[in-house]
N, C-alpha and C positions, 0 to 999 in steps of 0.2 A: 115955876112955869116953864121956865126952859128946858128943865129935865122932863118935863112931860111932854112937850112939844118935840125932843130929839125922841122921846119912845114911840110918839106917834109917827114919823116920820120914819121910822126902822120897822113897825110892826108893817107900813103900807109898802118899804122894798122886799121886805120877806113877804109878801104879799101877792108882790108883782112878780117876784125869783120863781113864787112856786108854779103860776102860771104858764111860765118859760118852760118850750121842752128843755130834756134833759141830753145833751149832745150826744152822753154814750149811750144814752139810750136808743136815741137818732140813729146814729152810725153802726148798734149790732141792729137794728130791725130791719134788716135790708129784706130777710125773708118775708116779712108783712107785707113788703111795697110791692117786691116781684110778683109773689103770689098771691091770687086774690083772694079777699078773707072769707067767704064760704067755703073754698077748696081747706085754705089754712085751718079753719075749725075743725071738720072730717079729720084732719092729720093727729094724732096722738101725740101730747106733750111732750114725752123721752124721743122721738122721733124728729120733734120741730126743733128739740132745742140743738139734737147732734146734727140737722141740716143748717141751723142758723149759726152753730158752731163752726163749720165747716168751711163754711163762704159758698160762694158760689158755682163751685167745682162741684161742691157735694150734691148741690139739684143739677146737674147736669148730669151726675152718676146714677140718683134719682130716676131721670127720665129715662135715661137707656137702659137701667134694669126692668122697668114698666115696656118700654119697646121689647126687651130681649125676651119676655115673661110673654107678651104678647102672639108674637113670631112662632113660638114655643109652640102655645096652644092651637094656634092655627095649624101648623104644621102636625099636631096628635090630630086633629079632626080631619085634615086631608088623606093620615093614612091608616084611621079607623073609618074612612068612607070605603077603602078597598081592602077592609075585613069586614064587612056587612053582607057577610053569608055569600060573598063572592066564592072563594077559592073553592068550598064544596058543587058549586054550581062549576065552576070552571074543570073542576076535576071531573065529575060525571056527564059531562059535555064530551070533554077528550077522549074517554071510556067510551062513550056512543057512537064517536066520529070513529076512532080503530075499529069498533067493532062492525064496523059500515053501517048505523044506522043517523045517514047524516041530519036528515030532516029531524029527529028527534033531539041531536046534537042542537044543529041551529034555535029550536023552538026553547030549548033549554035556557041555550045563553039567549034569549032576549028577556026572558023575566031574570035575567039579576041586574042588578042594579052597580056594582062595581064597573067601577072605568076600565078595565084589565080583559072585563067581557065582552067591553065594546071592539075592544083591540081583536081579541081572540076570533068574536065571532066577522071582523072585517074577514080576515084569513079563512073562514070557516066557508060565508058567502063568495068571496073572490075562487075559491078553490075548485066549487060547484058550476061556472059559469067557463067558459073555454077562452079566459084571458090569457093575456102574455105573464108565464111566470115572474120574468125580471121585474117588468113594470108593478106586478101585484106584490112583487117584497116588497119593492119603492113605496108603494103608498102605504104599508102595513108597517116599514120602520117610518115613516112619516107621522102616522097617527102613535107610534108609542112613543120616536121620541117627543111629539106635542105633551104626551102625559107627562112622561120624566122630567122634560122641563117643567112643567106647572110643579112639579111633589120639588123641585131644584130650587125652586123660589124662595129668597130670601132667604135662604140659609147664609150669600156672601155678606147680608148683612150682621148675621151671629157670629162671626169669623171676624166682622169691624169690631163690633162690639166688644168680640174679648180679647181682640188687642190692641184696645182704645183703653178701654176700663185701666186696666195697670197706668198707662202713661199718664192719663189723667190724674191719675191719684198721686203719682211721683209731684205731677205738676204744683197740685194745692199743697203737700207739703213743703218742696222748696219755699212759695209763697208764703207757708206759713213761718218756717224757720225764718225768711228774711224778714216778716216783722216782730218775730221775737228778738229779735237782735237788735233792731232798732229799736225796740223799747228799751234793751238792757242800754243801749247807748246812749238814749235819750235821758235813763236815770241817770247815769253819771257816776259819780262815788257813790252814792245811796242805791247801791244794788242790790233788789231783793229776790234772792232763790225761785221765789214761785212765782215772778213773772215768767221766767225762763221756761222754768219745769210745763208751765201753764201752757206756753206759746208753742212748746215742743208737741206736747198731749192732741193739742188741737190740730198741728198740721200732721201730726201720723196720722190721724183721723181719717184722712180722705185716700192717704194708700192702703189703709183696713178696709173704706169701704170701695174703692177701686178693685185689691185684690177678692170681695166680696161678689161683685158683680162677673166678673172676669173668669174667675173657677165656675160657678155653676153654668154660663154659658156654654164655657168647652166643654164640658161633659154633656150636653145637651145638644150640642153640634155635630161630637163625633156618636153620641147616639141616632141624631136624625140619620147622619151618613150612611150609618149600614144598616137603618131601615130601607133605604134609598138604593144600598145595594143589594139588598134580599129583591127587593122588588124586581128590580132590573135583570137579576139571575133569574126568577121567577117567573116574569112575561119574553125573556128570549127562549128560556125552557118550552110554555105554552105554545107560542106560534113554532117554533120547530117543530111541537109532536103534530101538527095543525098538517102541518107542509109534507110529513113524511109516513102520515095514515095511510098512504098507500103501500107502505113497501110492506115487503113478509119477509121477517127475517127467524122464521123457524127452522130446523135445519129439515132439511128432505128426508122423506121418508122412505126407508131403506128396506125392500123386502130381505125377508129372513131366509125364502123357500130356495132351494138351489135347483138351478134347474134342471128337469128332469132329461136324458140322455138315452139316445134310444140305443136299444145292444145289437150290436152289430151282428149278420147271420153272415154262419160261416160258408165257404164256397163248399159246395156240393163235391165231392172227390171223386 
């Protein structure tokens, strides 16, 4: 009777043990708690498990490549809005303004829809009307640089980005090397190999995916760049030919014929 009373009495703490969360379970599932679990399902298993690997560096690398991806896209659609059949319209505009046929010029640029035509045709309108030249530059770099700035947006924040990403990831490694170490210290003489090797894997982890996020953004930055500078070469180009449709600069035209020389009569003797 006794031995059966002590079995039952062990079947009911294994019982009550399994009940118990399990602490290391607890302690890696931080990604479950942070994140909410509809988002966390949407995430693909090899994914969740190198962010939960990671700690909490790694969703913060996470988020700012979702930012940086973001910015990205914004930025192609602001400067595929002024390649939507702009620069042909802008071009045969300036073609019609030199050839003096201004009103067909202006009528031109108002059906396109790039912002470049807005700029071009202010200069176009202002040119026609007997303002003050100085004043009508003023307003005309006024409205381009308003554009340049909007196409300049947010680019200082891809310039954070990719050189945030590296030091973040430096950061979650040191943190990781320092508690792989403290584990090795906390075993003691009973040191075993792959906690180390283990503790090492994890905190390089997050400078792979730091230097991850950090590379594709510079390359995306200094490509917005000299989108940013084609443009800007491109609308000071526009408004100069805008400003300077009046001049002729062909060279003069040079009669061939020499002229003709009357013959002198001689005095009579």
């Amino acid at each position: 009777m006794p031995e059966n009373e002590t079995a039952a009495a062990l079947a009911s703490l294994n019982v009550a043990a399994s009940d118990m969360p399990d602490p290391t379970t607890a302690a890696e599932s931080w990604f479950g708690i942070i994140v909410p679990s509809p988002m966390a399902i949407t995430i693909p298993e090899p994914l969740r498990a190198l962010l939960d690997a990671g700690g909490p560096v790694m969703l913060i690398l996470a988020g700012m490549s979702v930012l940086a991806l973001t910015i990205v896209l914004m930025k192609l659609w602001q400067f595929a809005r002024l390649r939507n059949g702009g620069s042909e319209r802008i071009e045969s505009a300036l073609n019609d303004w030199q050839a003096g046929r201004c009103g067909e010029a202006v009528e031109r640029l108002a059906q396109a829809r790039s912002p470049l035509a807005g700029v071009v045709r202010t200069a176009m309108l202002g040119s026609l009307h007997t303002n003050d030249p100085a004043a009508l530059r003023e307003e005309v770099e006024r409205r381009a640089q308003g554009l340049l700035t909007a196409l300049r947006s947010y680019l200082r924040g891809l310039e954070v980005i990719a050189s945030l990403s590296p030091l973040l990831g430096l950061l979650g490694t040191v943190i990781g090397m320092i508690d792989a170490f403290r584990a090795l210290e906390a075993a003691g003489n009973q040191v075993d190999p792959s906690v180390l090797s283990g503790g090492i894997w994890v905190a390089l982890l997050t400078t792979a995916a730091g230097l991850s996020v950090a590379i594709p953004t510079v390359v995306a930055l200094n490509w917005l760049e000299r989108l940013l500078e084609g443009v800007t070469r491109r609308l000071e180009d526009q408004v100069t030919r805008v400003f300077t449709g009046g001049l002729r600069l062909d060279e003069p035209v040079v009669s061939t014929h020499q002229p003709v020389i009357a013959p002198r009569i001689p005095h009579a003797v």
